[in-house]
Each structure stands twice: as C-alpha cells, then as structure tokens.
CHARMM-style PDB file with segment names, atoms N, HN, CA, C and O in Angstrom:
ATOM      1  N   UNK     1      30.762   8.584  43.940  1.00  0.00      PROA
ATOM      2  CA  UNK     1      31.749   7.624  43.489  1.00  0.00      PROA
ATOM      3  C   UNK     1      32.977   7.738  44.381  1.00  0.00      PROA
ATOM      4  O   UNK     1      33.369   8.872  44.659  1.00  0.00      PROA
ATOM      5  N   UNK     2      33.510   6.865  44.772  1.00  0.00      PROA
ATOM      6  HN  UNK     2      33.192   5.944  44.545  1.00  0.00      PROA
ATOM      7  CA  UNK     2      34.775   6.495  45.659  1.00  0.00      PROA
ATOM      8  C   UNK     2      36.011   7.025  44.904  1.00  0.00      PROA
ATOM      9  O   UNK     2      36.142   6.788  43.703  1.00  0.00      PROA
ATOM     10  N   UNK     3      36.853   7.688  45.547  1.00  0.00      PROA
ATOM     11  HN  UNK     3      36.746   7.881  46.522  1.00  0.00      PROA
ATOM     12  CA  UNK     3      37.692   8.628  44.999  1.00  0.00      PROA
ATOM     13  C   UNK     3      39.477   8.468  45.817  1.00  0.00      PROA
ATOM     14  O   UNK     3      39.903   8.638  46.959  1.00  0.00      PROA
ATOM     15  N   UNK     4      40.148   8.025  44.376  1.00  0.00      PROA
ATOM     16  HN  UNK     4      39.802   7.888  43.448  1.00  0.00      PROA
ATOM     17  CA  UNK     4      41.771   7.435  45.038  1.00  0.00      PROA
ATOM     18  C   UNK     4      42.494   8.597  45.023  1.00  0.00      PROA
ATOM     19  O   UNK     4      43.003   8.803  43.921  1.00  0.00      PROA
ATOM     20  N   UNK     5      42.666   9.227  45.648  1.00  0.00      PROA
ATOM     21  HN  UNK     5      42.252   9.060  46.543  1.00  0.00      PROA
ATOM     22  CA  UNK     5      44.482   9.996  45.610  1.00  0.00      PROA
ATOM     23  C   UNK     5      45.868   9.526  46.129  1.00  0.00      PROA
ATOM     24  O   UNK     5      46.252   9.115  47.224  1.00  0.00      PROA
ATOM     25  N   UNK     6      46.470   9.737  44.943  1.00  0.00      PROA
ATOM     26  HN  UNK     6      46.159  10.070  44.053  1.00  0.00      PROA
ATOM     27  CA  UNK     6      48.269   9.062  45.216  1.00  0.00      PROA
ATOM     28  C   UNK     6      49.061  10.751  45.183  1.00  0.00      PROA
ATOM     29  O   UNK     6      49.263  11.520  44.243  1.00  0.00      PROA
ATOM     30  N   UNK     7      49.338  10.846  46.529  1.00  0.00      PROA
ATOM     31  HN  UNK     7      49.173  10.221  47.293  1.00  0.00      PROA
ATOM     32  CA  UNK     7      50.292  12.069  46.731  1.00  0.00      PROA
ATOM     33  C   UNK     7      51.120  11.737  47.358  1.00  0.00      PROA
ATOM     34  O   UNK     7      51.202  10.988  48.331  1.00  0.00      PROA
ATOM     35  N   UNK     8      52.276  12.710  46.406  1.00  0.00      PROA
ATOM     36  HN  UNK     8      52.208  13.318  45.615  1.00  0.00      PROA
ATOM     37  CA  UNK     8      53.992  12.641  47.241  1.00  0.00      PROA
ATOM     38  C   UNK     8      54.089  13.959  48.222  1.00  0.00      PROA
ATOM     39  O   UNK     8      53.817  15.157  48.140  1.00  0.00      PROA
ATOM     40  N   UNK     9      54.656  13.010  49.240  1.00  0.00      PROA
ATOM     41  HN  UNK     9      54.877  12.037  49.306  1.00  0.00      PROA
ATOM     42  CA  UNK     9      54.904  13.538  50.767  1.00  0.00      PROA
ATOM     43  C   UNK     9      56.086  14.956  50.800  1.00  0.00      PROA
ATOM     44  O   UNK     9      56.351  15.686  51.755  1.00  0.00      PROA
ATOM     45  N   UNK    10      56.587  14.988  49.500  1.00  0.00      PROA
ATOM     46  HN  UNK    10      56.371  14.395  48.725  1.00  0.00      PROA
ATOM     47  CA  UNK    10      57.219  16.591  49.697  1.00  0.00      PROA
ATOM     48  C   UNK    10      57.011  17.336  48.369  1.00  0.00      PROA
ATOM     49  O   UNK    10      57.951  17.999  47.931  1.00  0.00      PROA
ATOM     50  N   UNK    11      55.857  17.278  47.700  1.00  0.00      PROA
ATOM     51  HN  UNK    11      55.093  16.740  48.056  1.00  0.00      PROA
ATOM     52  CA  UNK    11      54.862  18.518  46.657  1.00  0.00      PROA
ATOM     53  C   UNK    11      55.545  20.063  47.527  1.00  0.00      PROA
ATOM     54  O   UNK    11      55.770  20.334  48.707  1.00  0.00      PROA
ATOM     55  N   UNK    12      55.632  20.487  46.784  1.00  0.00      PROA
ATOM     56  HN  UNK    12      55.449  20.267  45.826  1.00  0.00      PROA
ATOM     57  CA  UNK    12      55.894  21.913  47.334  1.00  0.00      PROA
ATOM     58  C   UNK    12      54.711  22.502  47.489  1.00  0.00      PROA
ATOM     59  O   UNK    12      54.533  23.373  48.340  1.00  0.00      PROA
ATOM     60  N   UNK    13      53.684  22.037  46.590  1.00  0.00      PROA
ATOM     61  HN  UNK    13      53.830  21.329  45.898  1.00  0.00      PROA
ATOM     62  CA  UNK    13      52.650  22.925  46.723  1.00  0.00      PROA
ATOM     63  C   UNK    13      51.317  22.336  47.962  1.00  0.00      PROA
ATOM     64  O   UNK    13      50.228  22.900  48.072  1.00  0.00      PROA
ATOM     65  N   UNK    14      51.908  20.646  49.093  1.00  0.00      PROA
ATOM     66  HN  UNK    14      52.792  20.187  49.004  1.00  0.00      PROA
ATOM     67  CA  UNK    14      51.215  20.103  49.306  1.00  0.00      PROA
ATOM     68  C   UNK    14      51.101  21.122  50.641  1.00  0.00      PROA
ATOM     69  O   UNK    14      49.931  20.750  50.733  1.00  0.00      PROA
ATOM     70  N   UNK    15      51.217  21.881  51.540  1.00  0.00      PROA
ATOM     71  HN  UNK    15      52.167  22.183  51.465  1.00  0.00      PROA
ATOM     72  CA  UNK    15      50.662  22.594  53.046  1.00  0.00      PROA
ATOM     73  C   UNK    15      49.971  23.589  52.482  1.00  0.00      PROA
ATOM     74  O   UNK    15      48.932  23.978  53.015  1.00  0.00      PROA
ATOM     75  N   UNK    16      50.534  24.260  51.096  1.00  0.00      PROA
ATOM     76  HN  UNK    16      51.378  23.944  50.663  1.00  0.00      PROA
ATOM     77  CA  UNK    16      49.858  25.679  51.425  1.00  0.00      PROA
ATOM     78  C   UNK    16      48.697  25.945  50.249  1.00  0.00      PROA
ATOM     79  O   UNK    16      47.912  26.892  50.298  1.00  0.00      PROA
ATOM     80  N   UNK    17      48.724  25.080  49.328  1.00  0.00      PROA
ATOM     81  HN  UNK    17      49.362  24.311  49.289  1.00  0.00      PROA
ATOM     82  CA  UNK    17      47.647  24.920  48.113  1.00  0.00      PROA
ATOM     83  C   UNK    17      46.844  23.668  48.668  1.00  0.00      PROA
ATOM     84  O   UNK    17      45.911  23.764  49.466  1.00  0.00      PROA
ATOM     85  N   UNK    18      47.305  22.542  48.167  1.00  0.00      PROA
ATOM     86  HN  UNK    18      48.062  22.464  47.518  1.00  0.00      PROA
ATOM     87  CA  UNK    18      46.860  21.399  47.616  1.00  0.00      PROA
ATOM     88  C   UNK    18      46.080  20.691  49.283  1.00  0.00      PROA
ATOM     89  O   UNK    18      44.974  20.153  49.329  1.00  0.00      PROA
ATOM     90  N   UNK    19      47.171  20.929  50.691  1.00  0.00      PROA
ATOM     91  HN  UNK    19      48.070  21.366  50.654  1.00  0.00      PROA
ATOM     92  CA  UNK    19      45.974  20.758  51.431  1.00  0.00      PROA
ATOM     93  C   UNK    19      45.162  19.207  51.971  1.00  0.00      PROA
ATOM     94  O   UNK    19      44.087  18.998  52.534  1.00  0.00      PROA
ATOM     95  N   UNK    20      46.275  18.297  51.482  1.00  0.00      PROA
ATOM     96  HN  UNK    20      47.148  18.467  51.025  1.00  0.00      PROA
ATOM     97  CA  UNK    20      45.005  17.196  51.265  1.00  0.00      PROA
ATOM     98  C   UNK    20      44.359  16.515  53.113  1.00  0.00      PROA
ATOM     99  O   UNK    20      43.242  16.058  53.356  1.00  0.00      PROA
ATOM    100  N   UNK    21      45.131  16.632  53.760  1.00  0.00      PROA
ATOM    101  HN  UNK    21      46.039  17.003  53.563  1.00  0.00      PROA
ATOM    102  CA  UNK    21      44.634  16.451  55.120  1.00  0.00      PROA
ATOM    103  C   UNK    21      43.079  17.172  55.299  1.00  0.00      PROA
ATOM    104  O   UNK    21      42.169  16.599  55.898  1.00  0.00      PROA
ATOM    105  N   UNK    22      42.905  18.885  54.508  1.00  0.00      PROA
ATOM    106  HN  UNK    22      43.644  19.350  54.021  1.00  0.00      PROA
ATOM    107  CA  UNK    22      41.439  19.285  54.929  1.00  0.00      PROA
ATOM    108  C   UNK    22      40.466  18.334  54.299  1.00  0.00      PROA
ATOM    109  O   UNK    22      39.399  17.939  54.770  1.00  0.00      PROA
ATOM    110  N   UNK    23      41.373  17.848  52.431  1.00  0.00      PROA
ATOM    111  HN  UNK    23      42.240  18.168  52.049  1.00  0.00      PROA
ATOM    112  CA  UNK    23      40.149  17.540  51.850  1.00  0.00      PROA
ATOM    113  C   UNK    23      39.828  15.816  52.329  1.00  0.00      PROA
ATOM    114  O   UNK    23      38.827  15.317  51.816  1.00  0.00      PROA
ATOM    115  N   UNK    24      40.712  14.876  53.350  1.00  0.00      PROA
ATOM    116  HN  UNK    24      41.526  15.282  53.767  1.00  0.00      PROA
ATOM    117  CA  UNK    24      40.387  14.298  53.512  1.00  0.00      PROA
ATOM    118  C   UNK    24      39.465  14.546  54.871  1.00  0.00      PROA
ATOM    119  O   UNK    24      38.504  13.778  54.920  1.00  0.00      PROA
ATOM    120  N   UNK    25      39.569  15.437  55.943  1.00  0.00      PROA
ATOM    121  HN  UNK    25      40.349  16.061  55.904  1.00  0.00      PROA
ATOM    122  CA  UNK    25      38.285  15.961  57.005  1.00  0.00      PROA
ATOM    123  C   UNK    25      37.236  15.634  56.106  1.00  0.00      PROA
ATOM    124  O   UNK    25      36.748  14.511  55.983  1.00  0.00      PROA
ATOM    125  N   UNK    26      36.872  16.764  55.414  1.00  0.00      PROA
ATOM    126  HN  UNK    26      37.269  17.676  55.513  1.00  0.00      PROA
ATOM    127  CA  UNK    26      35.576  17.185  54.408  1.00  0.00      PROA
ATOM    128  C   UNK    26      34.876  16.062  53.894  1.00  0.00      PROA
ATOM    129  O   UNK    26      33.653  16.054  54.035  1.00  0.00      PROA
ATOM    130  N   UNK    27      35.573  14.879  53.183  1.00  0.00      PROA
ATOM    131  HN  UNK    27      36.567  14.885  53.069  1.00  0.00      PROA
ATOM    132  CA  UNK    27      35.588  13.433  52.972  1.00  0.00      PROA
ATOM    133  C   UNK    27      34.536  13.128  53.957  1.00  0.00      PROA
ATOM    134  O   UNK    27      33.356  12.935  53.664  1.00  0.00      PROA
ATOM    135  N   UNK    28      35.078  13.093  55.245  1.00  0.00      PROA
ATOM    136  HN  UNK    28      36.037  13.249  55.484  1.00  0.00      PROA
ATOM    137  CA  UNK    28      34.824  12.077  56.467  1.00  0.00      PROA
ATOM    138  C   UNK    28      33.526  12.776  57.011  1.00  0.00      PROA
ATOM    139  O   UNK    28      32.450  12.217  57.223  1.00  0.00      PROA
ATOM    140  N   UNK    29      33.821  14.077  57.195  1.00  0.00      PROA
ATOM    141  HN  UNK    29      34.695  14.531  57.023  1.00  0.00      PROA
ATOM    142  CA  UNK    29      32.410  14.788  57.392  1.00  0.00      PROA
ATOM    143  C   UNK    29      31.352  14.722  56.456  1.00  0.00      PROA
ATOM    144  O   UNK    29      30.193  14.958  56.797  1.00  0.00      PROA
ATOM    145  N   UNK    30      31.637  14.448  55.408  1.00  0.00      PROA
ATOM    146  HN  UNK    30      32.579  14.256  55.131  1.00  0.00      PROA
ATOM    147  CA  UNK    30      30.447  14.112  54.079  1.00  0.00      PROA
ATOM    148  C   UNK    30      30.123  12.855  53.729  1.00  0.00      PROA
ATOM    149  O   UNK    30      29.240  12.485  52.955  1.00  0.00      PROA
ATOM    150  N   UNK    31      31.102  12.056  54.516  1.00  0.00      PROA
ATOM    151  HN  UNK    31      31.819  12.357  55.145  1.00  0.00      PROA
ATOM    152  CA  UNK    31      30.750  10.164  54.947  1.00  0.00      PROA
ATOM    153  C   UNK    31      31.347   9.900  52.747  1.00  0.00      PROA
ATOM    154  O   UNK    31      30.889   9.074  51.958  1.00  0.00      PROA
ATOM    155  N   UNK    32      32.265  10.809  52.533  1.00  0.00      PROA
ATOM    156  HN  UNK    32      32.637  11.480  53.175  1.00  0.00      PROA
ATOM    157  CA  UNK    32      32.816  10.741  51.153  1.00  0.00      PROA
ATOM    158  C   UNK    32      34.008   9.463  51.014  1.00  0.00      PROA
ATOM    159  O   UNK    32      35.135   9.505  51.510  1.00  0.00      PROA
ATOM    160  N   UNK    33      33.427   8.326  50.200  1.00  0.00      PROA
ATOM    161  HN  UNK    33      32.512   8.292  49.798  1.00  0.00      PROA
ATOM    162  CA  UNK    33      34.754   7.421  50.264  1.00  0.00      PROA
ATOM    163  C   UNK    33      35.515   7.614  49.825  1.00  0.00      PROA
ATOM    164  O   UNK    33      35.440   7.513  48.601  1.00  0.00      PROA
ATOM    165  N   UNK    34      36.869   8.044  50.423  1.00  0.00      PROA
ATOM    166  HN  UNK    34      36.930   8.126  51.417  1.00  0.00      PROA
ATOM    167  CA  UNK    34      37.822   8.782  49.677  1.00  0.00      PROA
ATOM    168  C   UNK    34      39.520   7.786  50.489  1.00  0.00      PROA
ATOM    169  O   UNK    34      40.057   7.637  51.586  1.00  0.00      PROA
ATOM    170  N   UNK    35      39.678   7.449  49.332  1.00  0.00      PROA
ATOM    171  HN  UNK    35      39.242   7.570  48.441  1.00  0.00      PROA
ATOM    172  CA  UNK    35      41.349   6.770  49.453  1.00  0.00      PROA
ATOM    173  C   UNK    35      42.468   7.784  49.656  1.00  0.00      PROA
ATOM    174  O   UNK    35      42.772   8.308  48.584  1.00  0.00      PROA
ATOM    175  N   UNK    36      42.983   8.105  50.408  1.00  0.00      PROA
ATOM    176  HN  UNK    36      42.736   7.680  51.279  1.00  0.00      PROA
ATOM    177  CA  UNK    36      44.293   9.330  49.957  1.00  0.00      PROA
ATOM    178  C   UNK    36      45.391   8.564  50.397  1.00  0.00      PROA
ATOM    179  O   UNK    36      45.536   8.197  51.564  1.00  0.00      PROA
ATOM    180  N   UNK    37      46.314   8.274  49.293  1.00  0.00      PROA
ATOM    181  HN  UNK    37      46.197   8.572  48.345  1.00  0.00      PROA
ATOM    182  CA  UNK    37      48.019   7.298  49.907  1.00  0.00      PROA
ATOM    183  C   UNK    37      48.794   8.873  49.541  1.00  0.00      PROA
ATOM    184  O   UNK    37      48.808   9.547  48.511  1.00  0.00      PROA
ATOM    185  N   UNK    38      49.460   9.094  51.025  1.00  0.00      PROA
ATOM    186  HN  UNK    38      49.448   8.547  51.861  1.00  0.00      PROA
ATOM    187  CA  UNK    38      50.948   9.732  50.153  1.00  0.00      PROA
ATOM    188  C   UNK    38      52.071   9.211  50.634  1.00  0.00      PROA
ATOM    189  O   UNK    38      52.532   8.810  51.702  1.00  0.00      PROA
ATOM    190  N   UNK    39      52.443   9.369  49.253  1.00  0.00      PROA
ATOM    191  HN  UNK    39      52.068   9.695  48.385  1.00  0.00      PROA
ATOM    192  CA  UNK    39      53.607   8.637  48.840  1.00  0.00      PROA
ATOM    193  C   UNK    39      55.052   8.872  49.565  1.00  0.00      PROA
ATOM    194  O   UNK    39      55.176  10.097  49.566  1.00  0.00      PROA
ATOM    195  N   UNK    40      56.185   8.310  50.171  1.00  0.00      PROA
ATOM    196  HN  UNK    40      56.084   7.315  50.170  1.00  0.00      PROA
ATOM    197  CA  UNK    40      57.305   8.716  50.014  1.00  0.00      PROA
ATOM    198  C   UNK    40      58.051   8.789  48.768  1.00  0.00      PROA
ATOM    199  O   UNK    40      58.668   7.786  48.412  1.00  0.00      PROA
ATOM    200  N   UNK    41      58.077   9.895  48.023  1.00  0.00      PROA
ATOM    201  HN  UNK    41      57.575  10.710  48.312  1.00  0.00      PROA
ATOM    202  CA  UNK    41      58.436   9.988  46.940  1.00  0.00      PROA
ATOM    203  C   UNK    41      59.399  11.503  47.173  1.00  0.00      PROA
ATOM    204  O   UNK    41      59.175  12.284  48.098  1.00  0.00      PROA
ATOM    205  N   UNK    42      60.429  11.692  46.184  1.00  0.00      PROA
ATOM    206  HN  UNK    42      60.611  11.058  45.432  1.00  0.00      PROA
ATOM    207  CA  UNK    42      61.272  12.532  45.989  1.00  0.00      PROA
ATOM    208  C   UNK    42      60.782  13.913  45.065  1.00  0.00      PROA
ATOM    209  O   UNK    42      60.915  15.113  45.307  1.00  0.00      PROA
ATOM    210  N   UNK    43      60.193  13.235  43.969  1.00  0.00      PROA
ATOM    211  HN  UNK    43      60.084  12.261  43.772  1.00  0.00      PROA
ATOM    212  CA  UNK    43      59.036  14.130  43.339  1.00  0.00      PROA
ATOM    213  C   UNK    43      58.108  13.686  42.869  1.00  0.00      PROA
ATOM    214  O   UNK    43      58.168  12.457  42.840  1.00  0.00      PROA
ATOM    215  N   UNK    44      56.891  14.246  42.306  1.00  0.00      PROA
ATOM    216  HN  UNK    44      56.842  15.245  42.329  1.00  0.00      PROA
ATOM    217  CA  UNK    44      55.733  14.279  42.027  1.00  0.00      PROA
ATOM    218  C   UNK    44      56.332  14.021  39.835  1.00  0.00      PROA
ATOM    219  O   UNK    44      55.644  14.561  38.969  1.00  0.00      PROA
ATOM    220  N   UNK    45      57.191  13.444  39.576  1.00  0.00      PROA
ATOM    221  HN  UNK    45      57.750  13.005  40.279  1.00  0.00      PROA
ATOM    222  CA  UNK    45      57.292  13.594  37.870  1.00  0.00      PROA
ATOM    223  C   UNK    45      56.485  12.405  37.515  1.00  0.00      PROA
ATOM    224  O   UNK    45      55.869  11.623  38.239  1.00  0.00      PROA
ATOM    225  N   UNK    46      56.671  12.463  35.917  1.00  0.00      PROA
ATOM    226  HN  UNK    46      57.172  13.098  35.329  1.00  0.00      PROA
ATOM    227  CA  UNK    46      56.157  10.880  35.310  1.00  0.00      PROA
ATOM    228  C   UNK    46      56.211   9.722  35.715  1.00  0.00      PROA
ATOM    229  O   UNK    46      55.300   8.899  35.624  1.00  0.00      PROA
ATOM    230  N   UNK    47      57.481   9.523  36.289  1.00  0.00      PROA
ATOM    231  HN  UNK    47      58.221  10.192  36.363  1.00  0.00      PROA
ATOM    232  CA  UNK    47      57.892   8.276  36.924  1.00  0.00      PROA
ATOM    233  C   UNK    47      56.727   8.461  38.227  1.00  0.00      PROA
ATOM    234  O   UNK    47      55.998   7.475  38.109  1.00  0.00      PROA
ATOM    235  N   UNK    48      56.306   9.176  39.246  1.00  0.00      PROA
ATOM    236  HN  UNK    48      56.898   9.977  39.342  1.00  0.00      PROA
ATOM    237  CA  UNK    48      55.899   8.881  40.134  1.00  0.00      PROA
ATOM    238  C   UNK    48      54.557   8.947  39.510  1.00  0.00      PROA
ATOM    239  O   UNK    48      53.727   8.342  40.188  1.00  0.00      PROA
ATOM    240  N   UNK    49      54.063   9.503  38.406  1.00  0.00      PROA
ATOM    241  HN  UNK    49      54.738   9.995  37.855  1.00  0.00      PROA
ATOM    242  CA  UNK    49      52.928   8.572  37.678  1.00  0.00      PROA
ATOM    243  C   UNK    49      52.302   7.478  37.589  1.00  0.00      PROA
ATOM    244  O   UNK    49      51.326   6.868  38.024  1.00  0.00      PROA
ATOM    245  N   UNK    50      53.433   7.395  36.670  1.00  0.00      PROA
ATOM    246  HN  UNK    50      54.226   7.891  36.317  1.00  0.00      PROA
ATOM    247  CA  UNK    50      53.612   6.108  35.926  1.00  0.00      PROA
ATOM    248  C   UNK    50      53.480   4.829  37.433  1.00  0.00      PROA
ATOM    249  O   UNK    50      52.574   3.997  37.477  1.00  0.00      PROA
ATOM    250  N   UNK    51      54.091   4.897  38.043  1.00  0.00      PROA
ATOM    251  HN  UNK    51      54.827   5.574  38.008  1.00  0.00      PROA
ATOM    252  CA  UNK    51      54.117   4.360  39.224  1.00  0.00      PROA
ATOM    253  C   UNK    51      52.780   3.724  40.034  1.00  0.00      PROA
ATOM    254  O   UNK    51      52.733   2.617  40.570  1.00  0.00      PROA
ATOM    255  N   UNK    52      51.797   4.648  39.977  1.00  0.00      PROA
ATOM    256  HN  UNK    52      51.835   5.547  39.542  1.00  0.00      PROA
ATOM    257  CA  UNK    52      50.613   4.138  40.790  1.00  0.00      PROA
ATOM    258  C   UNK    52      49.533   4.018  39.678  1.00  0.00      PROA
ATOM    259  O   UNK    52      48.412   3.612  39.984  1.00  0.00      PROA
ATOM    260  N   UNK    53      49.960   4.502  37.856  1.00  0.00      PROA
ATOM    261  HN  UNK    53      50.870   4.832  37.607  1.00  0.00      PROA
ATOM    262  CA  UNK    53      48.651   4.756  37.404  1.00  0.00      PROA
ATOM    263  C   UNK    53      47.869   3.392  37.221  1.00  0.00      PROA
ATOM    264  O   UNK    53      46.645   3.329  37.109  1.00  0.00      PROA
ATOM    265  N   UNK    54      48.594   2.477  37.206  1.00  0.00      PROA
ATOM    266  HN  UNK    54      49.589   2.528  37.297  1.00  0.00      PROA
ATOM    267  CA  UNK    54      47.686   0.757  37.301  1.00  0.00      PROA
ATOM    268  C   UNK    54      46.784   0.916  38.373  1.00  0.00      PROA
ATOM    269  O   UNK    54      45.569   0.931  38.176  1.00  0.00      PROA
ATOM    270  N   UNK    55      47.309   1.040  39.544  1.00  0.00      PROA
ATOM    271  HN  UNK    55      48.296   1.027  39.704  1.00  0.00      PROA
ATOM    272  CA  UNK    55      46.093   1.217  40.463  1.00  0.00      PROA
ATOM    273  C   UNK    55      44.993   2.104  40.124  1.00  0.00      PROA
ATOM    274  O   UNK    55      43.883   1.621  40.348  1.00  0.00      PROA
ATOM    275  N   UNK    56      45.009   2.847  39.818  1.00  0.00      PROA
ATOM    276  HN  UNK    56      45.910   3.239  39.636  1.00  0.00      PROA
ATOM    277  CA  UNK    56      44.204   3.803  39.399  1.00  0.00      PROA
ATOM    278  C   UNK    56      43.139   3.797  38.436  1.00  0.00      PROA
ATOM    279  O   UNK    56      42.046   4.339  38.604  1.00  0.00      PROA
ATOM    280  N   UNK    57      43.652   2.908  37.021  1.00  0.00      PROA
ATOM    281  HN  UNK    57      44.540   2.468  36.885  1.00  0.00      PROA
ATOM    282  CA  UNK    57      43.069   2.557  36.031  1.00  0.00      PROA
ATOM    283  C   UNK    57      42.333   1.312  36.742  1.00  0.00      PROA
ATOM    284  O   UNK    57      41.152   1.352  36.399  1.00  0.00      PROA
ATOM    285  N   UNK    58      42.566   0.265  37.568  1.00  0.00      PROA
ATOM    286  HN  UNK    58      43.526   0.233  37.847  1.00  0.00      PROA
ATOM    287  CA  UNK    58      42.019  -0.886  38.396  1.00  0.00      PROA
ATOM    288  C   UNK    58      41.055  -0.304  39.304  1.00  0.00      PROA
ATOM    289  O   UNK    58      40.033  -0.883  39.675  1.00  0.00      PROA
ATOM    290  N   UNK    59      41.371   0.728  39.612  1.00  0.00      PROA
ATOM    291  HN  UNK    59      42.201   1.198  39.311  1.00  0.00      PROA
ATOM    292  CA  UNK    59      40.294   1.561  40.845  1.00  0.00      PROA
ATOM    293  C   UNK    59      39.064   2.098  39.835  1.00  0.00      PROA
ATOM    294  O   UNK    59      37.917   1.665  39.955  1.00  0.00      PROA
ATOM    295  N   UNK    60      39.326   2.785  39.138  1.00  0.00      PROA
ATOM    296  HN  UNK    60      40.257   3.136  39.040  1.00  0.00      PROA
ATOM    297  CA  UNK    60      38.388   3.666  38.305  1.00  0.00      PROA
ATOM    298  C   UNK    60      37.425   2.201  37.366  1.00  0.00      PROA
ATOM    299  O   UNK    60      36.273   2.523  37.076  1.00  0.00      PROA
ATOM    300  N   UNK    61      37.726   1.148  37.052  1.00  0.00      PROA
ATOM    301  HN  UNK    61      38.662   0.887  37.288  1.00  0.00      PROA
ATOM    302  CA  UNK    61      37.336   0.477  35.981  1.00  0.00      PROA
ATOM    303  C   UNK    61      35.908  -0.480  37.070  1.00  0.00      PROA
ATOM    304  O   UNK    61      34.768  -0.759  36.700  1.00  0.00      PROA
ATOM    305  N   UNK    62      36.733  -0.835  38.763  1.00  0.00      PROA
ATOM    306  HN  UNK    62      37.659  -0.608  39.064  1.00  0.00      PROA
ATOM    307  CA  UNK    62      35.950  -1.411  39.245  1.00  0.00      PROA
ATOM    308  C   UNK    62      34.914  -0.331  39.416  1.00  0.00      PROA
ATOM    309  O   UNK    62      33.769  -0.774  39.330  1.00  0.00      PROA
ATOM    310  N   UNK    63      35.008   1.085  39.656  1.00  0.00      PROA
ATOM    311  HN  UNK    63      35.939   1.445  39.726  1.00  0.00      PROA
ATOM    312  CA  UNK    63      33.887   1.706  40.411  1.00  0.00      PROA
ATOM    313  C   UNK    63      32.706   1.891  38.827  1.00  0.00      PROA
ATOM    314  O   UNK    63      31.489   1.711  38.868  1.00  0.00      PROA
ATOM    315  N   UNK    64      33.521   2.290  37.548  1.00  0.00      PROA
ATOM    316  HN  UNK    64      34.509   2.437  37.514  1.00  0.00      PROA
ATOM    317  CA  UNK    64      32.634   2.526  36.465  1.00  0.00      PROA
ATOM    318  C   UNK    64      31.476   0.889  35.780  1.00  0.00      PROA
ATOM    319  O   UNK    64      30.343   0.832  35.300  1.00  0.00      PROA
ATOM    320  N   UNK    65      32.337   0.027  36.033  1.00  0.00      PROA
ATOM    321  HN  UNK    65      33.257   0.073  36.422  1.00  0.00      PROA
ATOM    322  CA  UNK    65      31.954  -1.270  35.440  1.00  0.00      PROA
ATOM    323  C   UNK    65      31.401  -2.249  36.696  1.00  0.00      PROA
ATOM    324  O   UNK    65      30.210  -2.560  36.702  1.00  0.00      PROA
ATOM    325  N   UNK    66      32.237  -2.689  37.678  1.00  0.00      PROA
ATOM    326  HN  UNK    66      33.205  -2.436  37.672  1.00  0.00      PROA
ATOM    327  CA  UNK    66      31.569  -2.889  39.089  1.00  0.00      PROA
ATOM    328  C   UNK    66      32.443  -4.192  38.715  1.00  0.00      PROA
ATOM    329  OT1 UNK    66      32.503  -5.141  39.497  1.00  0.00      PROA
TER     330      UNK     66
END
C-alpha cells in the first residue's frame, strides 16, 4: 500500500532518530510507493496536524476504497 508522510523540516528528533531521507532510499530500493512532504514548519504540534490531516484521510480512503 502507498504510504504519505508529512514531516516538519526542524523535528529535533528528524537527523538522528526519525531519519526519513534513509527511509525514503529503502522506499526506492524496494520500488515502495512512498510520498514523504517535509514541511516548513516551526513545530511538529496539533496545529501542524491538524494541518495536513485532510490529505491524509483523502490519501488513506482512496488507497482502502479505490
């Protein structure tokens, strides 16, 4: 299944945990359809939630229902 990530561009935890540049390699090497947006965002709170979760619920509904 095709897989969205919405990440903000200064996570504290995004170089040394979270990583997402390897897990998009791994993606590409596994021919994995994988969306990754990051965000210019200030932080990662509700608001930056709240923010993309429409897309998300629109992403997830086309891949479960078609």
């Amino acid at each position: 299944m095709p897989t969205l990530i919405d990440q903000g561009d200064n996570d504290p935890f995004l170089a040394g945990q979270l990583q997402p540049a390897v897990l998009a390699e791994v993606a590409r090497q596994k021919a994995w359809p994988l969306t990754l947006r990051i965000q210019p965002v200030t932080t990662t709170s509700y608001y930056f939630i709240a923010s993309f979760i429409e897309d998300h619920l629109r992403f997830h509904a086309q891949h479960l229902f078609g």
